[in-house]
Backbone as numpy.savetxt, mean C-alpha at the origin, in Angstrom:
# Nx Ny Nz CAx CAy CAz Cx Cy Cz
1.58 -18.73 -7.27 0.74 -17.53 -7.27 1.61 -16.29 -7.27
1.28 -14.93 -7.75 1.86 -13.77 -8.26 1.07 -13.08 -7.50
1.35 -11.99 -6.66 0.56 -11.32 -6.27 1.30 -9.90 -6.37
0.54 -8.91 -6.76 1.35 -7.15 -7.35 0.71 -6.20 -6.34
1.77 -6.03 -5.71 1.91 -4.82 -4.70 1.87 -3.30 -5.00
0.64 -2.55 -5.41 0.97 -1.52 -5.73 1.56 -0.12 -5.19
2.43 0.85 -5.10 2.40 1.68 -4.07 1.61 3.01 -3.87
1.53 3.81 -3.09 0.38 4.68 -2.90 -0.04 5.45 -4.37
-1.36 5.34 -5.04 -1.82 5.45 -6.09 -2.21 7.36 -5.44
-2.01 8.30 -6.15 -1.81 9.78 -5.67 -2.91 10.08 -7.05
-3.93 10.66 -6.62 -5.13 11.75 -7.49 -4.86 10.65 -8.78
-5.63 11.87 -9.69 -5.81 11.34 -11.06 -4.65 10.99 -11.86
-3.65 11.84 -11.71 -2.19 10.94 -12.82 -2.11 9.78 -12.23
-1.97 8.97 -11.19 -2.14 7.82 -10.18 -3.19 6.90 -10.84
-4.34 7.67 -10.76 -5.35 6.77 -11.41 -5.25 6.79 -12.87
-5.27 7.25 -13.42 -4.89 7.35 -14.88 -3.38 6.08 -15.31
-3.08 6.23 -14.66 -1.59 5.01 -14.90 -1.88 3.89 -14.84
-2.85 3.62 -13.96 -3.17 2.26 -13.22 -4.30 1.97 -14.81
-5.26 2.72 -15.19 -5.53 2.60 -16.36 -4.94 2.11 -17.36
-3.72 3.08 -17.38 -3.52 2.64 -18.88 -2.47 1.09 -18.76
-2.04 0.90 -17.50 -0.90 0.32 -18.00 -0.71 -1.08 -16.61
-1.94 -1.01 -15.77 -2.39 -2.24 -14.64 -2.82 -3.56 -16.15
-3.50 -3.49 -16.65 -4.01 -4.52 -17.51 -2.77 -5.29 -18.42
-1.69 -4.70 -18.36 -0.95 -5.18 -19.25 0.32 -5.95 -18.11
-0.01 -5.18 -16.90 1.08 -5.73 -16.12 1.01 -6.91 -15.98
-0.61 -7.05 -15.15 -0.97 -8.70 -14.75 -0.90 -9.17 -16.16
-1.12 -9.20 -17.67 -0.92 -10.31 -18.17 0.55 -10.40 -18.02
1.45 -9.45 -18.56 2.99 -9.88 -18.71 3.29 -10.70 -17.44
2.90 -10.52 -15.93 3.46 -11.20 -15.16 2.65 -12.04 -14.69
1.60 -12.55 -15.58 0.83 -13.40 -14.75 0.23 -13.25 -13.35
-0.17 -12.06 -12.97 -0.75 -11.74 -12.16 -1.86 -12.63 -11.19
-2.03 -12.91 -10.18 -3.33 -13.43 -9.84 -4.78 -12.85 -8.53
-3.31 -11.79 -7.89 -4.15 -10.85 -7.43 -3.34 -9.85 -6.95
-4.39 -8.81 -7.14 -3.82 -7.43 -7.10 -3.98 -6.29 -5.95
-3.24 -6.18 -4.91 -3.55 -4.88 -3.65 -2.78 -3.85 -4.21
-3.58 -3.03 -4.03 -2.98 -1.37 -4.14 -3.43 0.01 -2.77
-2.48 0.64 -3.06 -2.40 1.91 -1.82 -3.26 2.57 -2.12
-4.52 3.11 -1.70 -5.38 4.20 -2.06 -5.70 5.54 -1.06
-4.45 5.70 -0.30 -4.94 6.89 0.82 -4.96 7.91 0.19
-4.35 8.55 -0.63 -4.21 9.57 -1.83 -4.64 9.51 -3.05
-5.69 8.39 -3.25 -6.44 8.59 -4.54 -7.53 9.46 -5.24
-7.87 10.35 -3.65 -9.22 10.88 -4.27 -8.20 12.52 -3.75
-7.74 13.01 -5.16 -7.14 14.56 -4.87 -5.92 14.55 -4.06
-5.37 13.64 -3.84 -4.17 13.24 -2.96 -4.62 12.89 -1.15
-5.82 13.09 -0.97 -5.84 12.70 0.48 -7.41 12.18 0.51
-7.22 11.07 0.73 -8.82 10.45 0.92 -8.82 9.34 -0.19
-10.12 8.93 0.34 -10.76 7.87 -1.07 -12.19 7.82 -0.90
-12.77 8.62 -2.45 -14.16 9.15 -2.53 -14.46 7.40 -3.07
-15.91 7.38 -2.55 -16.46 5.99 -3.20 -16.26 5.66 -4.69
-16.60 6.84 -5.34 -16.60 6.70 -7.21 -14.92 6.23 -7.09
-13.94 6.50 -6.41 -12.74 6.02 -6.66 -12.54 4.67 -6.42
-13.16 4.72 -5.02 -13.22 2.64 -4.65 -13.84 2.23 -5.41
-14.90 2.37 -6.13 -15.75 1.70 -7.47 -14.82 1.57 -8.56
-13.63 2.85 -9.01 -13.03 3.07 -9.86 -12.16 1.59 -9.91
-11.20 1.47 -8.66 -10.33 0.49 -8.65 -10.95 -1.01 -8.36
-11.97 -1.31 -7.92 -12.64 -2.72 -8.36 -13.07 -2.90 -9.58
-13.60 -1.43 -10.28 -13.48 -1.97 -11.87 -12.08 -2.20 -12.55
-11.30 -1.92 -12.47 -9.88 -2.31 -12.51 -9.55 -3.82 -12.12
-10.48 -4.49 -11.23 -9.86 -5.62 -11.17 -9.05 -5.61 -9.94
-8.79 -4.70 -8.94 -7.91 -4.41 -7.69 -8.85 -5.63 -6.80
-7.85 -6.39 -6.20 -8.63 -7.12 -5.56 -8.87 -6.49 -3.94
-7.48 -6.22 -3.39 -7.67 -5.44 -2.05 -7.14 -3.62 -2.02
-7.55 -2.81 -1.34 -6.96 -1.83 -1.63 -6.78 -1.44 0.42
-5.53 -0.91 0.45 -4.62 -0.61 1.45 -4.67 1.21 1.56
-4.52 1.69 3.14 -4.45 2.72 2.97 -3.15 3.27 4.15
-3.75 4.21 4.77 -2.53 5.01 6.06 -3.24 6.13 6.51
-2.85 7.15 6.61 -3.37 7.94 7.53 -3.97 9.17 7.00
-3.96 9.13 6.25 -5.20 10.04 5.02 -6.60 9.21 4.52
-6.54 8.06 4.94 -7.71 7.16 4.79 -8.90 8.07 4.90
-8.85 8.93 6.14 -10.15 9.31 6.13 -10.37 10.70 6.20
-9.16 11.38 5.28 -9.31 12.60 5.13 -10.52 13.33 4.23
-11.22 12.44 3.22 -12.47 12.53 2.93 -13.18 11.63 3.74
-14.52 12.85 4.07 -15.65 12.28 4.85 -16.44 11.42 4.27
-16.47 11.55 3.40 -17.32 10.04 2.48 -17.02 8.69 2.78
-15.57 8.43 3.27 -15.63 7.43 3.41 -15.83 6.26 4.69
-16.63 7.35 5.56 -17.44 6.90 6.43 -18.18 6.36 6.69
-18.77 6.60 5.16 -20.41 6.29 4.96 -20.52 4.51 4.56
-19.22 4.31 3.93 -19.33 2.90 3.12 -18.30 1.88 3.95
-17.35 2.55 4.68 -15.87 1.76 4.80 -16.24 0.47 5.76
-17.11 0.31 6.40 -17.67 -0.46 6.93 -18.38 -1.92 6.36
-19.05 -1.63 4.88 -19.62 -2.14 4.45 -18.68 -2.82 3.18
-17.36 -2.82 3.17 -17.01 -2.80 1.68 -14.95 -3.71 2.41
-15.41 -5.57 2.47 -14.14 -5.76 3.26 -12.76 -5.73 2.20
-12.33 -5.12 1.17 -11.54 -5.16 0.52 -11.21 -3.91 0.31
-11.42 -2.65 1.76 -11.18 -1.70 2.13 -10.60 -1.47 3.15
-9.18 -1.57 3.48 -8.48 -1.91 4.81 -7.75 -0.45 5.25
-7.79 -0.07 6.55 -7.01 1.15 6.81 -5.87 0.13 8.20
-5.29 0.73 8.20 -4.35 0.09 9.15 -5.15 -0.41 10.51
-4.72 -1.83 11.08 -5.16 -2.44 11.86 -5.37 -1.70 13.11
-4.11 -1.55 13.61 -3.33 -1.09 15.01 -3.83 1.30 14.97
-4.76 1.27 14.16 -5.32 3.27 14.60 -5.63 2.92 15.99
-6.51 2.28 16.38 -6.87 2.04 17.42 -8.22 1.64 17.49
-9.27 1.13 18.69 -10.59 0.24 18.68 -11.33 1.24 18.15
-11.43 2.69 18.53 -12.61 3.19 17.98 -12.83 3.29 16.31
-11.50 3.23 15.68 -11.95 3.43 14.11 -12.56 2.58 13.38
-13.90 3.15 12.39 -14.68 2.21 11.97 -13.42 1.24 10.48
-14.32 0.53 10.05 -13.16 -0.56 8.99 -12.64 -1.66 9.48
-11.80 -2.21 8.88 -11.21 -3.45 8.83 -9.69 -2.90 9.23
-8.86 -3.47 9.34 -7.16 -3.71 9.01 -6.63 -4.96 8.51
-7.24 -5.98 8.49 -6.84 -7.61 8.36 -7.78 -8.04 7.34
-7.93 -9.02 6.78 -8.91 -9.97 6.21 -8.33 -10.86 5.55
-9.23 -11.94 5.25 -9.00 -13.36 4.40 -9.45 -12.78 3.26
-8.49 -13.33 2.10 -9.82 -13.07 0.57 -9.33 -14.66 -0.13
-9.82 -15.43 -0.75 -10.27 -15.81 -1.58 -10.06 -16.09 -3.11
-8.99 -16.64 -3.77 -8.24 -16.42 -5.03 -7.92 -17.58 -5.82
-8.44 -17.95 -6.64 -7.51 -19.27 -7.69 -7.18 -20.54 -6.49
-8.41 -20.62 -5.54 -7.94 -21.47 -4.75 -7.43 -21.46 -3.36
-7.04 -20.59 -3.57 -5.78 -19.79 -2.15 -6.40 -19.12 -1.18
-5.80 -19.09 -0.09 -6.82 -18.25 0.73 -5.59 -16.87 1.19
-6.29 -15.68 1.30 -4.64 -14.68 1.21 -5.26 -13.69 2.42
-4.46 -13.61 3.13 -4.51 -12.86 4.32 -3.53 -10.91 4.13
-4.32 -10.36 4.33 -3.82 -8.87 3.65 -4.11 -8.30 5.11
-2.74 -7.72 5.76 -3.11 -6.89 6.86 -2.16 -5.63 6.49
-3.33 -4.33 7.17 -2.58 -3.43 6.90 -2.43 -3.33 8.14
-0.72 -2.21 8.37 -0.37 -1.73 9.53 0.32 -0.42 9.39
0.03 0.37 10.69 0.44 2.16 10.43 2.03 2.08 11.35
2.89 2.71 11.34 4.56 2.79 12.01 3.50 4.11 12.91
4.61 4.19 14.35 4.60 5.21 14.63 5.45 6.32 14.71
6.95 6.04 14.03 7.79 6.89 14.06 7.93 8.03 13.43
7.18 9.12 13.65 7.35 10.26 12.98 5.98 10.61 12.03
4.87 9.46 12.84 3.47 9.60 12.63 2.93 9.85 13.50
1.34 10.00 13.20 0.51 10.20 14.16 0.22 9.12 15.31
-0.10 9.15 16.64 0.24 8.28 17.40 -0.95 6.88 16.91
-0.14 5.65 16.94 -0.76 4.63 16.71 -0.60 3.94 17.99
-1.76 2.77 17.72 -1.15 0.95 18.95 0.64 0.65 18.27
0.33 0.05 18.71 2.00 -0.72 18.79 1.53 -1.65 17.90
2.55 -1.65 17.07 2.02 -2.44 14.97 2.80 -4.07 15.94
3.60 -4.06 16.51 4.35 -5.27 16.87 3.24 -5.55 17.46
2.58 -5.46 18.83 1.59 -6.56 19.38 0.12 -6.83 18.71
0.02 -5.68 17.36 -1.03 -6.02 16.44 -0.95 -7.30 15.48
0.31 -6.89 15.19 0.67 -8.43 14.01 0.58 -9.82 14.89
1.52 -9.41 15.92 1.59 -10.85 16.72 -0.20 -11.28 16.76
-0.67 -10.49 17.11 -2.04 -11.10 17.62 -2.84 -11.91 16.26
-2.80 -11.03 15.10 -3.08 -11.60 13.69 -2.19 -12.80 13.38
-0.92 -12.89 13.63 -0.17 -14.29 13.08 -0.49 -15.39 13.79
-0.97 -14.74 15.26 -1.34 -16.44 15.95 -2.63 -16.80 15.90
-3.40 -15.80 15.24 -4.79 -16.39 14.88 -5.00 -17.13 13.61
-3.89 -16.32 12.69 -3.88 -16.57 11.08 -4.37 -17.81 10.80
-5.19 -18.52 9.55 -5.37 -19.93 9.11 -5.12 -19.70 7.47
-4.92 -18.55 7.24 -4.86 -18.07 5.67 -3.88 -18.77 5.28
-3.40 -19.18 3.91 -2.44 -20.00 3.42 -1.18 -18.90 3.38
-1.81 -18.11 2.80 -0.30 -16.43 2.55 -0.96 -15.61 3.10
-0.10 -14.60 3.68 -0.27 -13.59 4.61 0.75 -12.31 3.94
0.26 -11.69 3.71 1.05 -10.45 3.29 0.54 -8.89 4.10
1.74 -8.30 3.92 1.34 -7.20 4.88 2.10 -5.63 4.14
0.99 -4.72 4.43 1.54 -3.33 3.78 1.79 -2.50 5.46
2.76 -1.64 5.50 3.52 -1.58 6.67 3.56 0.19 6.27
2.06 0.85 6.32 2.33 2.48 6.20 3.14 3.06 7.19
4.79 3.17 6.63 5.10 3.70 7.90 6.80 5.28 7.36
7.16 6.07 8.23 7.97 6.85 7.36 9.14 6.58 7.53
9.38 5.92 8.53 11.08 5.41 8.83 11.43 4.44 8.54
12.59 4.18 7.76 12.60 2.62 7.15 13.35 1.94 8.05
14.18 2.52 9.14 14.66 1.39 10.22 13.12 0.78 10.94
12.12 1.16 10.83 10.83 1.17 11.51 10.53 -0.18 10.55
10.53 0.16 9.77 10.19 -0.73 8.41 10.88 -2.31 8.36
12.16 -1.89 8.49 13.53 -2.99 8.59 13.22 -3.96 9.64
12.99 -3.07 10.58 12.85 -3.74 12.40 11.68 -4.76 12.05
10.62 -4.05 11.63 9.53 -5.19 11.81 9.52 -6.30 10.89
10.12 -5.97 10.09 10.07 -7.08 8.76 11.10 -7.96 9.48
12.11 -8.00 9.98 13.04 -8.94 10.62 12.43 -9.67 11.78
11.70 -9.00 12.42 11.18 -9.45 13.88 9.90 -10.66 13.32
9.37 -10.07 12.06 8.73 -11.15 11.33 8.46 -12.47 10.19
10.18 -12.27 10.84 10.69 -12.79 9.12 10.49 -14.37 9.49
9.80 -15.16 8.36 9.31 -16.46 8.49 7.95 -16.61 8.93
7.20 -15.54 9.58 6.11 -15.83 9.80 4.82 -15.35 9.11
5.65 -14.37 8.01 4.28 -14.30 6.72 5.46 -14.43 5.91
4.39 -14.05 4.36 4.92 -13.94 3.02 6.16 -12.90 2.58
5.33 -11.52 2.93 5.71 -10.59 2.47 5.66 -9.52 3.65
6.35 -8.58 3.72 6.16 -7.04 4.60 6.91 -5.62 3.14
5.92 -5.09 3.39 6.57 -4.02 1.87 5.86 -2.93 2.71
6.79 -1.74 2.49 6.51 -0.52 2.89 5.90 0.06 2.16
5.20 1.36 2.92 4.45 2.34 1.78 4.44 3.65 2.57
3.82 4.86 2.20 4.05 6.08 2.69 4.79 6.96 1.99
6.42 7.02 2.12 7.33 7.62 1.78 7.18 8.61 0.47
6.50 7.31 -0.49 6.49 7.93 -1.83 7.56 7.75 -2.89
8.64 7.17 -2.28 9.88 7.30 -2.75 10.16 5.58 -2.96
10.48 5.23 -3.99 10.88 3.80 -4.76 11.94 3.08 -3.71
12.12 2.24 -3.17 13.35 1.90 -2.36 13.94 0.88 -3.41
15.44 0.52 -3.71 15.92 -0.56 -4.35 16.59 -1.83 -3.46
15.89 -1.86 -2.44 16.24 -2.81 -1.62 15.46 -4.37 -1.01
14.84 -4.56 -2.62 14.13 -5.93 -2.07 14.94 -7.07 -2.03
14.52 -7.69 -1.46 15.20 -9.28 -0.97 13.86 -9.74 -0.30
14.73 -11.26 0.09 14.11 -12.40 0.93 14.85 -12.38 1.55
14.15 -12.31 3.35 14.79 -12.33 4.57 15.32 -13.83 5.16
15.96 -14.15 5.30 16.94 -15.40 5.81 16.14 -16.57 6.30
14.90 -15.95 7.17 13.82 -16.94 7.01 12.58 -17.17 5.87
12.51 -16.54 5.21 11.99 -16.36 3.67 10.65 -15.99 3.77
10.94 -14.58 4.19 9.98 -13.35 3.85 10.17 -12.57 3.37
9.55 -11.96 2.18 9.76 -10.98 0.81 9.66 -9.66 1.89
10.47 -8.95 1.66 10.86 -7.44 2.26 11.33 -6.36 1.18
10.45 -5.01 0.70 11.13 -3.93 0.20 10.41 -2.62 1.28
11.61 -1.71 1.61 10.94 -0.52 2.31 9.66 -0.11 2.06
10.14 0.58 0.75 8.94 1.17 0.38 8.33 0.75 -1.21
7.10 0.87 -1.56 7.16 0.38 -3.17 6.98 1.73 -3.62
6.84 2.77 -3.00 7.15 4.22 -4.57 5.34 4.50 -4.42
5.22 5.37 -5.33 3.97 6.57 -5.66 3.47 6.12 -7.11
2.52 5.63 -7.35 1.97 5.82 -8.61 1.41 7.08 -8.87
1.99 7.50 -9.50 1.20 9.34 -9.71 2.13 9.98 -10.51
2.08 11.53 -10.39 2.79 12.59 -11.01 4.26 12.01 -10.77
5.82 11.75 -11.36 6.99 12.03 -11.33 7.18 13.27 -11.12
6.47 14.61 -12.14 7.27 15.69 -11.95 6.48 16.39 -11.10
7.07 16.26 -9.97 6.54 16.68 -8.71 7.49 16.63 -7.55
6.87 16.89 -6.13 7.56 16.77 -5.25 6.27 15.58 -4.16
6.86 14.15 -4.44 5.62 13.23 -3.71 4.65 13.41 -3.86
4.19 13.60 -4.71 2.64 14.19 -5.64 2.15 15.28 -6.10
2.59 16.43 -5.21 2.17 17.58 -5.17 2.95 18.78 -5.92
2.23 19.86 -6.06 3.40 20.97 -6.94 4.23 20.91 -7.02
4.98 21.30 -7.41 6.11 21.66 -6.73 6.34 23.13 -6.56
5.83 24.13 -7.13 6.14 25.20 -6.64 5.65 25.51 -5.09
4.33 24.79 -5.07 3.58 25.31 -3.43 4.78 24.59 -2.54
5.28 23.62 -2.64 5.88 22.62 -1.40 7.15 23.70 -1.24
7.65 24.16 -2.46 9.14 25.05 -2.25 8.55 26.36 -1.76
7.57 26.50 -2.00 7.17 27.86 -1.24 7.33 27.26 0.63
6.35 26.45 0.98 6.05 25.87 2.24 7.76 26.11 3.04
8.63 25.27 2.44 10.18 24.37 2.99 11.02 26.25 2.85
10.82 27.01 1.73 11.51 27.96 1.76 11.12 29.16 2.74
9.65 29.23 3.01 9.51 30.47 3.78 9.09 30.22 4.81
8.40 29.30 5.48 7.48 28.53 6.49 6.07 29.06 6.31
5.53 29.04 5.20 4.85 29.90 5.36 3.70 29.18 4.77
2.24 28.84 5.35 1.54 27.99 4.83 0.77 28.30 3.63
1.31 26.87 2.53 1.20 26.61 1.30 -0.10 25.51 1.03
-0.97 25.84 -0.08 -2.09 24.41 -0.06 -1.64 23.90 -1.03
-1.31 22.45 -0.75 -0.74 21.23 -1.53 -2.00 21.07 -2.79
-1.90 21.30 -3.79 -2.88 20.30 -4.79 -1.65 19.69 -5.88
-2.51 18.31 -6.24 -1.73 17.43 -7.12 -1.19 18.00 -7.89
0.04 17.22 -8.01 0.86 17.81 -9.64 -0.06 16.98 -10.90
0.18 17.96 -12.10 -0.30 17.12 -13.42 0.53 16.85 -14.58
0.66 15.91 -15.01 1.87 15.38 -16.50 1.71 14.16 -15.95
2.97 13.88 -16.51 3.61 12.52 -16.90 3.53 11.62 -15.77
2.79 10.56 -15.86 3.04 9.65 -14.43 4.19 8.44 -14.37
4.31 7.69 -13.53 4.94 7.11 -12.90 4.19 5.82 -12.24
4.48 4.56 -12.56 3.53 3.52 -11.53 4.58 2.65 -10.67
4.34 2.56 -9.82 5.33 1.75 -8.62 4.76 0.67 -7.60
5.14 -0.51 -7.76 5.19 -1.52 -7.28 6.07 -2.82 -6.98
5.35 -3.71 -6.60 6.38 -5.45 -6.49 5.61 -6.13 -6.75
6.34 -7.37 -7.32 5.62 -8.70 -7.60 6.10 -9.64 -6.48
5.04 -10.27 -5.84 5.65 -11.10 -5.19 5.06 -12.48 -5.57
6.18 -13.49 -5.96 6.24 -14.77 -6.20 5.56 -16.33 -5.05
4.43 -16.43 -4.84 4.64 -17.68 -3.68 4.37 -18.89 -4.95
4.99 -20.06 -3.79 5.19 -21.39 -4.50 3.99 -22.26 -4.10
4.23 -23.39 -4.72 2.83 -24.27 -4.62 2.79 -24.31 -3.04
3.85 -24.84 -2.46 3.36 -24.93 -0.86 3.49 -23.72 0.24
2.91 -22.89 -0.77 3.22 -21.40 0.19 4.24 -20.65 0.43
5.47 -20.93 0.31 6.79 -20.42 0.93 6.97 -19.05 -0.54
7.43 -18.44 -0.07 7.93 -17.27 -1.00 8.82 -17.19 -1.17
8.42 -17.56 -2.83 10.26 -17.63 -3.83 10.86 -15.96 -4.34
10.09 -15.15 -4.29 10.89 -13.90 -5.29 9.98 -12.83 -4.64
10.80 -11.90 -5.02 10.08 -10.52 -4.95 10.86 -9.68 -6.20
10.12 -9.08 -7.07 10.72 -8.04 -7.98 10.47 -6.82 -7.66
10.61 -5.88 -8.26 10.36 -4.76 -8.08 9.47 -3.93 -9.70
8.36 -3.49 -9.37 7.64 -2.74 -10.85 8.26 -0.98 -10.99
8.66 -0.62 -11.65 8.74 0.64 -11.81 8.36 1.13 -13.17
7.79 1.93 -14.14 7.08 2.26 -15.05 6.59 3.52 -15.07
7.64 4.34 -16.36 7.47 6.01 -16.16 7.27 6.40 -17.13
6.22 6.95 -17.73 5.72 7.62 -19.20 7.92 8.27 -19.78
């Protein structure tokens, strides 16, 4: 089984990529199911329903988020009702949604948990006694996990502390492509981060003139998406007939 890790999909150049150029991925790599980042899909912060409709017509089987999940209020209304809508496990008890679930695939049963870092985020649970609690319940055959977090020793730490006991741990957030995938010594697929599907000419999605205004004067700037040429960023990750995970690649793809 092939499963394609997408990284945070940012406004319409984001969505527009995944358009033109998701359908061709899964055939070239034989795809069999597909999670993608959607905290920044609707205008760079949020995810409006017409967008979650957008990416199940696409064929997205799970979609992953972080801490813009619910920067549009709309998605209040549905996130409850819709389990292939995950915001990180470990926000804490009161947030409505999922973080974990089983899905269902060519046979397979695939366990998708999302989890938020707290280093240099907003305060979360502790992602370590969240996973533990999900791995000793787990019955899913593969277990993969998206790890929204901004520090990649944050990133590193947990993927080691979990290495052998899922598939995969791949970062997201940053925005920024990491070239550091491998299989961890006990054979769990690990890359920091998988990158931004969205605008390239930008600064992590956004203008770039407003952000150099923001960093140069302190002086508050409103972020809206950059527009041109996009960029799509992801991993493939490889499992074998008896579950164990043989490969991880890396997708990168820039107009």
């Amino acid at each position: 089984m092939k499963i394609l890790m997408i990284g945070d999909v940012y406004s319409s150049v984001g969505r527009e990529m995944l358009q033109k150029y998701l359908p061709n991925i899964v055939k070239e790599h034989h795809i069999d199911f597909v999670i993608a980042n959607v905290e920044n899909i609707s205008h760079g912060k949020g995810v409006q329903h017409k967008h979650y409709e957008f990416m199940q017509e696409l064929g997205v089987d799970v979609m992953t988020s972080g801490n813009h999940v619910f920067k549009n209020k709309g998605v209040f209304e549905y996130i409850d009702d819709v389990p292939n809508l995950l915001r990180p496990v470990n926000m804490g008890p009161y947030v409505p949604g999922v973080g974990t679930n089983v899905y269902t695939k060519n046979g397979k049963t695939i366990r998708v948990t999302n989890l938020i870092g707290r280093v240099f985020m907003d305060p979360a649970d502790n992602p370590y006694q969240a996973l533990e609690e999900i791995v000793a319940q787990n019955t899913a055959e593969i277990h993969v996990v998206d790890f929204h977090a901004e520090a990649s020793a944050e990133k590193a730490a947990i993927a080691a502390y979990f290495d052998g006991q899922i598939n995969a741990l791949v970062g997201t957030h940053t925005h920024v492509q990491t070239a550091d995938e491998t299989i961890l010594p006990k054979g769990t697929a690990f890359l920091t981060d998988l990158g931004m599907t969205g605008c390239y000419e930008s600064i992590i999605g956004a203008e770039i003139e407003a952000v150099i205004k923001k960093e140069r004067t302190g002086l508050p700037s409103r972020f809206e998406p950059a527009e041109g040429k996009g960029q799509l960023c992801g991993a493939v990750i490889e499992i074998g007939t008896n579950n164990q995970t043989l490969g991880i690649e890396r997708i990168f793809l820039k107009e």
